[in-house]
N, C-alpha and C positions, 0 to 999 in steps of 0.2 A: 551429252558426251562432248568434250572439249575434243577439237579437231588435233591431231597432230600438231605438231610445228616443226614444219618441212625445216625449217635453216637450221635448228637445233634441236636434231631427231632424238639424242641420247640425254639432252641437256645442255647446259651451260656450262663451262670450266669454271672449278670450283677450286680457289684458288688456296691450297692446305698451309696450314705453319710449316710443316715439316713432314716425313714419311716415317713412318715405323719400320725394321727392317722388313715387319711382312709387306706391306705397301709397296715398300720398294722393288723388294723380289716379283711382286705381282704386276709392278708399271715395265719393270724391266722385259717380265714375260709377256707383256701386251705390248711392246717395239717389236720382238723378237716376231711376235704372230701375225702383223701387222701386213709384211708383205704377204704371205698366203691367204691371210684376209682379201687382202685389196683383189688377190688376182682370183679367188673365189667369187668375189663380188661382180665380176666384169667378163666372167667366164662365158664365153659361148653370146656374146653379143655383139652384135652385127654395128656397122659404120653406123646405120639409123641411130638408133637405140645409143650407141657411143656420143654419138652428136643431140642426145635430148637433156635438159636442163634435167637436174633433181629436183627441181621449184621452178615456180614462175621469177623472171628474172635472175634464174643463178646459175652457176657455170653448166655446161654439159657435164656428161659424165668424163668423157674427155680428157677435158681440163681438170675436172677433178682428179684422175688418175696423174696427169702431169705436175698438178699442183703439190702433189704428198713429198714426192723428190723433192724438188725445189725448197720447199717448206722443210724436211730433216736435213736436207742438207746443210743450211740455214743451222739449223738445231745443231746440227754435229759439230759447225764451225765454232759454233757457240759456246759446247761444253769444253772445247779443246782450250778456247780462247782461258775461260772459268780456272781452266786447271793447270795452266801456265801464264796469269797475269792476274795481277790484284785487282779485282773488282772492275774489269773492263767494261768502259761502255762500248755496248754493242750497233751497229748499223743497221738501223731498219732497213726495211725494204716494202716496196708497194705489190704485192702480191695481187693485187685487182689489176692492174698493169701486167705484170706478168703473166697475170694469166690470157691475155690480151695476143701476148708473142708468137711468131707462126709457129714455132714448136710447141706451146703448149694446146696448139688445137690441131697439131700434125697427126700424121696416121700413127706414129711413133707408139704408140702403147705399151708393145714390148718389150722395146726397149727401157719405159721407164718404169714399167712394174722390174725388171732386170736390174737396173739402176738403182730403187728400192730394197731390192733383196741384198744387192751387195753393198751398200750403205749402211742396212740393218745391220750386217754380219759385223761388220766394222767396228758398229755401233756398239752395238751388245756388248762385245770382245771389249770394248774402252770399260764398259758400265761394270761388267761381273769382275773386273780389275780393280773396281775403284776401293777405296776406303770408305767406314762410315763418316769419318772427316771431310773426306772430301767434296760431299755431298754439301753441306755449310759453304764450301766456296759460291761466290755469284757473281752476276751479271748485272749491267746496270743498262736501260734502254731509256732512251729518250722519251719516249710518250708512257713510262711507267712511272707512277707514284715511287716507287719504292724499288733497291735492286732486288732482284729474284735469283734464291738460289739454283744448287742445281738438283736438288730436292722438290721444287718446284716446278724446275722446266721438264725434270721424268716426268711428274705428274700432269702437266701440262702437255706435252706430244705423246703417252701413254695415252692422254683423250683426243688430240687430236687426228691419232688414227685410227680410234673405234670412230670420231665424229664423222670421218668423210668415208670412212665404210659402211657408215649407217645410211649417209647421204645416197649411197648409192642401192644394199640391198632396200631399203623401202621404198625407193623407183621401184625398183624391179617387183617389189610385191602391189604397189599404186596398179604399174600398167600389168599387173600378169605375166610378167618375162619370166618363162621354168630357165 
C-alpha cells in the first residue's frame, strides 16, 4: 500500500483548458464551502494541536489556517485585476515568507477563519455575477509559462481550499483528534 502524501493529500492541481458551466458552478460552490470547511477542520482544537505541522517540515496547522486568507485574498485581487485590465501581469508573492510573519503564527485564528468567510461572501457575489465571457479574461504571472484565465484560477483555488483542508482533516485523523 503506497503511503499517503502528506504535502498533497487530495492531489496535485490539474491545471484544465477551460471549465464547463457545470465545473464552474461546482468550483464556485467549493469557494463558497471553503470557509465552513476550514472552521470544521479546526474545530475544538487546542493551541497544542494548532501549533503541530500537517507533515514533517510543513507549516502548523496554524499557519495553514492564516495562510488560506492571505492566499484568496491574493486570488480576489487577482480576478478584479482580470476583469478590469487586459491581461495584467500579476505580483507574486512569497508565501513561505509569509507564512513566516508573527501574524500568521499569532493566536489570531478567529479572526482569520472570519476574514475568510467575509472574503468568500465577497468572492462568490463577484463570481455568480460574472459572464460566461468573462471567464476567458486572464492573468499573466511571472514564474507562469503561459497567462491563466480566470477559468483556471476558479479551478485552481476551488483546489486550493479542499488542499489545505485536507491538510488539516488528515492530521487530525494521523493523531486521533475527535
Amino acid at each position: 500500500m503506497t503511503p499517503p502524501d502528506l504535502r498533497y493529500p487530495i492531489g496535485k492541481y490539474q491545471r484544465p483548458k477551460s471549465l464547463t458551466p457545470a465545473e464552474r458552478i461546482a468550483a464556485i460552490d467549493a469557494i463558497r464551502q471553503t470557509p465552513a470547511r476550514m472552521r470544521a477542520a479546526v474545530k475544538g482544537l487546542d493551541d497544542q494541536q494548532l501549533d503541530t505541522p500537517y507533515r514533517p517540515d510543513g507549516w502548523s496547522v496554524r499557519q495553514v489556517v492564516h495562510h488560506v486568507p492571505d492566499s484568496h485574498m491574493n486570488a480576489y485581487t487577482r480576478f478584479k485585476l482580470a476583469l478590469t485590465e487586459d491581461t495584467p501581469t500579476i505580483k507574486p508573492y512569497n508565501e513561505a515568507k509569509w507564512a513566516e510573519l508573527d501574524d500568521a503564527k499569532s493566536r489570531l485564528v478567529e479572526q482569520s477563519l472570519t476574514l475568510l468567510e467575509s472574503l468568500h461572501a465577497r468572492w462568490v457575489f463577484l463570481l455568480e455575477r460574472l459572464k460566461p465571457a468573462d471567464f476567458d479574461r486572464a492573468v499573466n504571472h511571472p514564474e507562469w509559462e503561459s497567462p491563466m484565465s480566470l477559468d483556471q484560477l476558479l479551478a485552481m483555488y476551488s483546489w486550493h481550499g479542499k488542499h489545505h483542508v485536507a491538510h488539516i482533516t488528515t492530521l487530525r485523523d494521523r493523531m486521533r483528534w475527535s
